[in-house]
N, C-alpha and C positions, 0 to 999 in steps of 0.2 A: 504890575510894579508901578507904582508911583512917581512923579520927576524928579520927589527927592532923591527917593532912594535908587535912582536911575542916577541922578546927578552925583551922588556920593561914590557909588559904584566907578563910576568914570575917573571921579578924582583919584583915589585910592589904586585905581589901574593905573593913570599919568604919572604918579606918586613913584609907584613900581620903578618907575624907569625912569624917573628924577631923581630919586635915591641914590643910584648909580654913581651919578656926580658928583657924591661926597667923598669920593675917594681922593678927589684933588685936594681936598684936606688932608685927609688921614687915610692912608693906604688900603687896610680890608673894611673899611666904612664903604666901597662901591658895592659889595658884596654885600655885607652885614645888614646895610637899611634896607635896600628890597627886600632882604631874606625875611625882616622882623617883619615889613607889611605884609606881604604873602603869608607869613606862618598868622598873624591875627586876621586878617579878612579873608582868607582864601575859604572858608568855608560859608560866609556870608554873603558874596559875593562871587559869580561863576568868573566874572568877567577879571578879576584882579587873581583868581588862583591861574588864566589863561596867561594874564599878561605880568604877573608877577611869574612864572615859570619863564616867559621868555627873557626877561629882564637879566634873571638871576644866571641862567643859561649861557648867556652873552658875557655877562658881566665876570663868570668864571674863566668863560672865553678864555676874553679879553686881559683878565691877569696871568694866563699862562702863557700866553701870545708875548705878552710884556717880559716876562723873567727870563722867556728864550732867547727876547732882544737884549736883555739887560747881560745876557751872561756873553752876547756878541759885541755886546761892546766894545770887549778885549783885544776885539780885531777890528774895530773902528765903524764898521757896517753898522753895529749896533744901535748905534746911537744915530742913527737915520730912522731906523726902525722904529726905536722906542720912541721918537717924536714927531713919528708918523702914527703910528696908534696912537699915541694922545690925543692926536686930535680927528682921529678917523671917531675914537671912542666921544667925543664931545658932540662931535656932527651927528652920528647916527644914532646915540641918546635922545638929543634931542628931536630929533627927527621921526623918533619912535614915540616919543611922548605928544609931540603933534600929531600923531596919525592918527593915536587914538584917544587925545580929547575933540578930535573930528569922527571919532566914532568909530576909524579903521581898526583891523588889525597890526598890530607893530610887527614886524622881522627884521633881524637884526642879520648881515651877514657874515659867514665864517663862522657861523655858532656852533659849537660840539654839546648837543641834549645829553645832558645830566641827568636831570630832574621831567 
């Protein structure tokens, strides 16, 4: 394999899991964008069907984690919750996108495998 296509490989894996933080925008865009990279490179690339699987994995998590806090809100806990995973989800994103434009592999914790 070549450095390009080593180098594109890795981008489109970091991609995976940058994706994720579009949700701060627009709510299932955390979801949506890794899913669309992984569903076009996951077969071009071993390295993005790896880490787009982890991404997306988390990322569903992580919104049902969110709905549980959202619906506790009612009882005030909730919203410690919900703005505690905000930003557990922003830390460990990112943290996962570093790991492996350094080459690691990414793991996210608390993840329920889906996919």
């Amino acid at each position: 394999m070549d450095a390009h296509v080593k180098n594109d490989e890795q981008m489109w894996a970091v991609f995976c899991h940058l994706g994720g933080l579009f949700g701060i925008l627009m709510f299932p865009a955390n979801i949506i964008v890794p899913f669309i990279i992984w569903l076009v490179y996951r077969d071009q690339y071993p390295r993005v069907d790896d880490e787009g699987r982890e991404a997306i994995n988390w990322q569903i998590s992580f919104t049902l984690y969110l709905i549980g806090s959202a619906i506790l809100v009612l009882i005030a806990v909730g919203l410690f919750m919900v703005l505690g995973l905000l930003v557990i989800n922003l830390v460990v994103t990112i943290q996962a996108a570093l790991a492996v434009s350094q080459g690691r592999q990414a793991s996210y914790p608390m993840t329920i495998r889906f996919l």
